[in-house]
C-alpha positions as CSV (number, residue, x, y, z in Angstrom):
1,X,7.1,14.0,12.2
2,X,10.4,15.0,10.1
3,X,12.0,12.5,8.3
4,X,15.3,11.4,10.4
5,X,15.7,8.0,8.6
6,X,16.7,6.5,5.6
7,X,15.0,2.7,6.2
8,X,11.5,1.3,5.7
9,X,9.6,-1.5,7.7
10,X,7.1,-3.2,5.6
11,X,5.0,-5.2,8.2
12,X,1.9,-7.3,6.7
13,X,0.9,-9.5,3.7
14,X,3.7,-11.6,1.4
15,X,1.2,-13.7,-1.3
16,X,1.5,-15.3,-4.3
17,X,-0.2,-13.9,-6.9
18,X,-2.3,-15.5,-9.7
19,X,-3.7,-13.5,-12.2
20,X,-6.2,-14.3,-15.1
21,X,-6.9,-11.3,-18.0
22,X,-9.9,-12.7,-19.7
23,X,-10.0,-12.9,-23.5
24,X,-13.8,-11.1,-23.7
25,X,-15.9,-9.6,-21.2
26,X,-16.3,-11.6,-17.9
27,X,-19.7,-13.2,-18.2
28,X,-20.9,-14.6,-14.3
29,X,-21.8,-18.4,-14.6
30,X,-20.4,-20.0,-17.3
31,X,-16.4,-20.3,-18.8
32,X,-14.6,-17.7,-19.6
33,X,-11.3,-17.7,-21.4
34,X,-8.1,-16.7,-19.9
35,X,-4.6,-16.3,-20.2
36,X,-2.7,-16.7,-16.9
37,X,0.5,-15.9,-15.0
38,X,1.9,-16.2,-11.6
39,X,4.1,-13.8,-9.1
40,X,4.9,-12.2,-6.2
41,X,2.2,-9.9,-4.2
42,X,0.8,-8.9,-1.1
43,X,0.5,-5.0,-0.3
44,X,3.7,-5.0,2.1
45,X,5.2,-6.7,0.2
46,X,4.4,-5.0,-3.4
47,X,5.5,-1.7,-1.4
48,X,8.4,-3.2,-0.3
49,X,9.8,-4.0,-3.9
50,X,8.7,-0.8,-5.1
51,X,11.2,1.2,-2.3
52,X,13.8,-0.9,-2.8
53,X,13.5,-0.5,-6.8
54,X,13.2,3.0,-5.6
55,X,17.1,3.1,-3.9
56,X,16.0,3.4,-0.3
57,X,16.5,0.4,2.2
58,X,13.4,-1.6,3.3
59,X,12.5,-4.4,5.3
60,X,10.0,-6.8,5.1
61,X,8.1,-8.1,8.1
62,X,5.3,-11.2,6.9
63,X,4.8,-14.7,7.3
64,X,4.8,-17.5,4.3
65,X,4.3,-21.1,4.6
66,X,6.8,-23.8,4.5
67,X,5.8,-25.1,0.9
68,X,7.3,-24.2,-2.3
69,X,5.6,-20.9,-2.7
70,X,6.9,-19.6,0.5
71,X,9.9,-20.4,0.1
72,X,10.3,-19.2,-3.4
73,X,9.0,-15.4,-2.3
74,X,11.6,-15.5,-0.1
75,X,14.5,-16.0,-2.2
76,X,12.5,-13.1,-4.9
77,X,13.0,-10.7,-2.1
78,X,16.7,-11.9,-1.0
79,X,17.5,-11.4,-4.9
80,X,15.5,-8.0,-4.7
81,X,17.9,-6.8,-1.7
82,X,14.8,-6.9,0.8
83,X,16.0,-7.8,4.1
84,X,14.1,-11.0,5.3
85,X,14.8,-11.4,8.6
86,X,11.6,-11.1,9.9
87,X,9.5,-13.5,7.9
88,X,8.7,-15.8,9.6
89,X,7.7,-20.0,8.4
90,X,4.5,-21.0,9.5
91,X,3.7,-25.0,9.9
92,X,0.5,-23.8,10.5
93,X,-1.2,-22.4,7.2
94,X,-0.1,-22.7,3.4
95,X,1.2,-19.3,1.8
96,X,-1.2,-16.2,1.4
97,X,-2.4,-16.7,-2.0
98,X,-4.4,-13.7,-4.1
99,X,-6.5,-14.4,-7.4
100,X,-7.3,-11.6,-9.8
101,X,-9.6,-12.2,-12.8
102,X,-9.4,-9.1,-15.5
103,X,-10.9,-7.4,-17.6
104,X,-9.8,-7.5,-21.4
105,X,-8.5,-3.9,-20.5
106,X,-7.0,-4.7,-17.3
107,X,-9.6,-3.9,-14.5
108,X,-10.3,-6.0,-12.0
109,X,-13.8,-8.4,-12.5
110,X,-13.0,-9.9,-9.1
111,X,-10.4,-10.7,-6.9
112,X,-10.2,-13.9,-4.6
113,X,-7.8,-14.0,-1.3
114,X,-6.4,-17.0,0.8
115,X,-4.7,-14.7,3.8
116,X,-5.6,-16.7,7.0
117,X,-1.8,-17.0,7.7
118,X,-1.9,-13.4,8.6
119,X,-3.7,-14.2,11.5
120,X,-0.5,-15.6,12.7
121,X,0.9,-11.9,12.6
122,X,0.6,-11.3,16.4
123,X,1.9,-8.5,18.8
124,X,3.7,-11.7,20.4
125,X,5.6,-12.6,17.0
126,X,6.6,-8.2,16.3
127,X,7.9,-8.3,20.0
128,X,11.4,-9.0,17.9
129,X,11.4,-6.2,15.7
130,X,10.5,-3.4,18.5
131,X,13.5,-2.2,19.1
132,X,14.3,-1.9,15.6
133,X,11.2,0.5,15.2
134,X,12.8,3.8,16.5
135,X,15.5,3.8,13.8
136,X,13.0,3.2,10.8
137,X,10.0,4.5,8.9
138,X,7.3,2.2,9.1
139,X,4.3,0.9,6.7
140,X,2.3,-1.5,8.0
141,X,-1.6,-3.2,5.8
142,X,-4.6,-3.8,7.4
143,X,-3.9,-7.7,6.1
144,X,-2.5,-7.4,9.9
145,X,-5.2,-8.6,12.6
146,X,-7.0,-5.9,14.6
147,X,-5.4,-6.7,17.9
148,X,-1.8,-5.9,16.5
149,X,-2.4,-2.7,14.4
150,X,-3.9,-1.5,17.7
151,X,-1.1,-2.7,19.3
152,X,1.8,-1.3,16.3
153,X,-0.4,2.4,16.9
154,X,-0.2,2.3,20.7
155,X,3.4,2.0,20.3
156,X,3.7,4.3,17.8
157,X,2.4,7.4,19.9
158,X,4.6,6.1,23.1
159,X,7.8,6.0,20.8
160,X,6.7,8.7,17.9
161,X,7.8,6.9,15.2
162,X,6.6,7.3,11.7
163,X,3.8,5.0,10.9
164,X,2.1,5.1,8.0
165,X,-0.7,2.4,7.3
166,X,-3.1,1.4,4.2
167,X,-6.8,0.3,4.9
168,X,-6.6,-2.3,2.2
169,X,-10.1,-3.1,1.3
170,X,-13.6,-1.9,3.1
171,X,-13.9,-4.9,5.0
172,X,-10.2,-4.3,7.1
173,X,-10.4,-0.7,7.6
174,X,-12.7,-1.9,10.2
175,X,-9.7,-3.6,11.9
176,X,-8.4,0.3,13.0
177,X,-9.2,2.0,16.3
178,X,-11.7,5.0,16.3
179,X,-8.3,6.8,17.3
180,X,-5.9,7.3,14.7
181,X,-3.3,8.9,17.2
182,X,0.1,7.4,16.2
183,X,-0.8,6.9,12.4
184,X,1.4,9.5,10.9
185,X,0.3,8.9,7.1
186,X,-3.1,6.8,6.3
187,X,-3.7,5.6,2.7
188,X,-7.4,4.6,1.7
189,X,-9.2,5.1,-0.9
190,X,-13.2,7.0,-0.4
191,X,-15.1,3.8,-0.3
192,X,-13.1,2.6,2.3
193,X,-13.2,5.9,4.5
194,X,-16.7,6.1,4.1
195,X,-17.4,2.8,5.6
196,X,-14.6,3.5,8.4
197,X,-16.2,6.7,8.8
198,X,-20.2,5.4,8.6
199,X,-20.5,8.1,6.5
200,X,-21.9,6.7,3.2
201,X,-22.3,10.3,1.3
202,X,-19.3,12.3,2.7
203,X,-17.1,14.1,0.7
204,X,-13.5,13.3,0.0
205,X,-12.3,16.4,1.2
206,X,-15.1,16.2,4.6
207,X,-14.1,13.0,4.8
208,X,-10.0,14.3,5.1
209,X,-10.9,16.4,7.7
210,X,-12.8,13.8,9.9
211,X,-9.7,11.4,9.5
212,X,-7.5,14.4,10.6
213,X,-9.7,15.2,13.8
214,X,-10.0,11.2,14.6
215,X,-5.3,11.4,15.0
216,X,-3.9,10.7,11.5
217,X,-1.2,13.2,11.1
218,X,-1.8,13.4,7.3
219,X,-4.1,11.5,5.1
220,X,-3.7,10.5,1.5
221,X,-7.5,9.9,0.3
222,X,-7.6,8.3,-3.1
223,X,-10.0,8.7,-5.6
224,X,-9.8,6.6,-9.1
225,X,-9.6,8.8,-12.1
226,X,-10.3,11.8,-10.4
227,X,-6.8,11.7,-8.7
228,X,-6.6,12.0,-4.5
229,X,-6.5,14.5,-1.5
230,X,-3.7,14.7,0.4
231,X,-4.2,16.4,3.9
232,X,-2.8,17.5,6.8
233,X,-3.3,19.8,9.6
234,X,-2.4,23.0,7.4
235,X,-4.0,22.1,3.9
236,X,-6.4,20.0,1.4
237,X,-4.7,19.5,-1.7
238,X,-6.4,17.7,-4.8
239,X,-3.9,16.7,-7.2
240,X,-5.3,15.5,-10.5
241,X,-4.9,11.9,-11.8
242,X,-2.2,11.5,-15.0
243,X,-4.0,10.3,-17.9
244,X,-2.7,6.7,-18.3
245,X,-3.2,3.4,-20.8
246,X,-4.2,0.8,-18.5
247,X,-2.8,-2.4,-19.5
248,X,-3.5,-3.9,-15.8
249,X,-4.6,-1.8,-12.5
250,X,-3.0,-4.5,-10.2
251,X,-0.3,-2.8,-8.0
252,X,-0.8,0.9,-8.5
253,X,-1.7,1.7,-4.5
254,X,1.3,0.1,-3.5
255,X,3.0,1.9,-6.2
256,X,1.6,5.1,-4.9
257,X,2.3,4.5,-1.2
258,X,6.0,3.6,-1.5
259,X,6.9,6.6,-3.9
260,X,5.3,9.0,-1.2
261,X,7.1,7.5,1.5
262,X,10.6,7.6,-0.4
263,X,10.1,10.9,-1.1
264,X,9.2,11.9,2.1
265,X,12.3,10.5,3.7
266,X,14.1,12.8,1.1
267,X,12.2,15.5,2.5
268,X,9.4,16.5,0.2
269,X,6.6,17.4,1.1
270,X,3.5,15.8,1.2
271,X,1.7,17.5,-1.8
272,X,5.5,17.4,-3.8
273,X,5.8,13.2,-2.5
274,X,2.2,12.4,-3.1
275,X,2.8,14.0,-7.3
276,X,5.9,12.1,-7.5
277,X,3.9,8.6,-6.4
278,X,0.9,9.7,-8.7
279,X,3.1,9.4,-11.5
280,X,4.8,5.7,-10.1
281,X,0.8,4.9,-10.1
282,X,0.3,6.0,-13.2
283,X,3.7,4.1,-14.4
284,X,2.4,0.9,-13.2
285,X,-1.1,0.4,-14.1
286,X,0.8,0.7,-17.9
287,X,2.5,-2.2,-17.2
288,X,1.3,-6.0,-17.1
289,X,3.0,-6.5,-13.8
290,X,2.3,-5.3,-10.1
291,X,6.1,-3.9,-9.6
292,X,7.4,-2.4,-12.6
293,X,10.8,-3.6,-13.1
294,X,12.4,-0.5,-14.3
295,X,10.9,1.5,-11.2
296,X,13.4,4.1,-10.2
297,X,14.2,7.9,-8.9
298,X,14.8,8.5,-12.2
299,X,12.1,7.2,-14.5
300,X,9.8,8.9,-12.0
301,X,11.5,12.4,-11.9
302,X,11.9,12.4,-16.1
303,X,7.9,10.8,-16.7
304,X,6.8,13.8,-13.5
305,X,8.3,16.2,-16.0
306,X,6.0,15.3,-19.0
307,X,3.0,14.9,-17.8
308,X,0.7,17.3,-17.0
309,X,0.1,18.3,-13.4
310,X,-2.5,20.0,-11.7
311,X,-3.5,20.5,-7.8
312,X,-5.4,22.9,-6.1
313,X,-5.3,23.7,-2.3
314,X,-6.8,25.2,-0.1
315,X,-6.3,25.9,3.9
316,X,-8.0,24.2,6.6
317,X,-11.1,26.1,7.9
């Protein structure tokens, strides 16, 4: 699909974020010292902040509670310049909430999520924003419940819009179709596309190819420290990881995914956009915050131009 927009929907989670860096080495069953901090998260959300930080108009499609920590995100992303419109207040169920405890060096000991208000994210309650959808890029997590992101993929191959999706965690790639028909770009990392796949010991780049010959147009495959595979219909490119000081991992997928999106609406391609949102990966796991304030075009273009890069290809058999 060519790039014929300038705007970004961001449809799924909004959560507060509470994070806890341990002291010393995480040791199970007993107290562990921390130092704490609270802010604004959720993968649709994170990406969100990251295009607009980026210069490119986004919305944000979620749902928060009526208490304080609903209501405060919203105002963060009014402040940000992230059209709200479309978040919706539930009565129902208190805002999403996501707990990360850390390392001493910023890796994640284990993470703990309160998103039963996304349940609330019918295909009833993005019957709204539909007609909205043909004039925009779209991202949408698998924090959204199975029923709509088969839904938001039906519609996407009747109207042949842009939709590009992230599986999240192993558990909610689950919550995709068998067909990925309609899902222009899909972002996962090889744990979760071997699960999605039930192919425990497949390759990253075998397991590129299946997701290519299940619909996804192109396929950004993620792999640690050993960098990712982009793919699509012509090529397997593996482009190597930036070395990076990780002060906290929190944040660098979404980092990742909103880069490659902005620079595909500016009509890179997707080796050139997927580099460009290596290095806003790279820029944010050396931060101690999910969104890196000072995020732009520039920063990216200027830290692209120091850092070694390295990507090999090869064509489709």
């Amino acid at each position: 699909m060519e790039p014929e927009t300038s705007r970004v929907v961001c449809i799924g989670g909004a959560a507060v974020d509470r994070k806890y860096r341990a002291l010393a080495t995480v040791r199970p069953g007993t107290s562990n010292p921390v130092t704490s901090e609270r802010s604004f998260g959720g993968v649709a959300r994170n990406v969100a902040e990251n295009i607009a930080r980026l210069g490119t108009q986004v919305s944000l499609v979620s749902i928060v509670g009526t208490d304080d920590n609903g209501l405060a995100l919203i105002s963060d992303l009014e402040r940000l310049g992230i059209d709200t419109r479309h978040v919706t207040l539930s009565e129902a169920h208190a805002t999403a909430e996501y707990v990360a405890v850390l390392q001493p060096d910023g890796e994640l000991a284990v993470g703990l999520a309160n998103m039963a208000i996304f349940d609330e994210i019918t295909p009833a309650l993005l019957r709204g924003i539909r007609p909205e959808l043909g004039s925009a890029w779209v991202f949408a997590d698998c924090n959204l419940p199975s029923e709509t992101l088969h839904d938001l993929i039906g519609l996407a191959r009747r109207r042949a819009f842009m939709l590009a999706i992230d599986a999240v965690s192993t558990p909610k790639v689950m919550r995709l179709p068998r067909d990925l028909t309609g899902v222009g770009i899909f972002f996962l990392n090889l744990d979760e596309a071997r699960t999605y796949l039930d192919r425990p010991e497949v390759s990253p780049q075998a397991a590129a190819e299946a997701l290519l010959a299940r619909g996804a147009e192109q396929v950004v495959l993620t792999l640690g420290d050993k960098g990712l595979v982009a793919a699509d219909s012509f090529e397997i490119a593996t482009i190597a990881a930036f070395k990076a000081e990780i002060v906290d991992a929190t944040g660098a997928g979404d980092a990742l995914i909103a880069a490659t999106l902005v620079a595909m609406l500016k009509d890179a391609s997707l080796v050139e956009a997927v580099t460009l949102g290596t290095v806003a990966a790279t820029l944010t796991v050396e931060s101690p915050v999910s969104v890196r304030p000072d995020l732009s075009l520039a920063l990216l273009e200027s830290t692209s131009s120091l850092r070694a890069e390295q990507t090999f290809k090869r064509e489709l058999s």
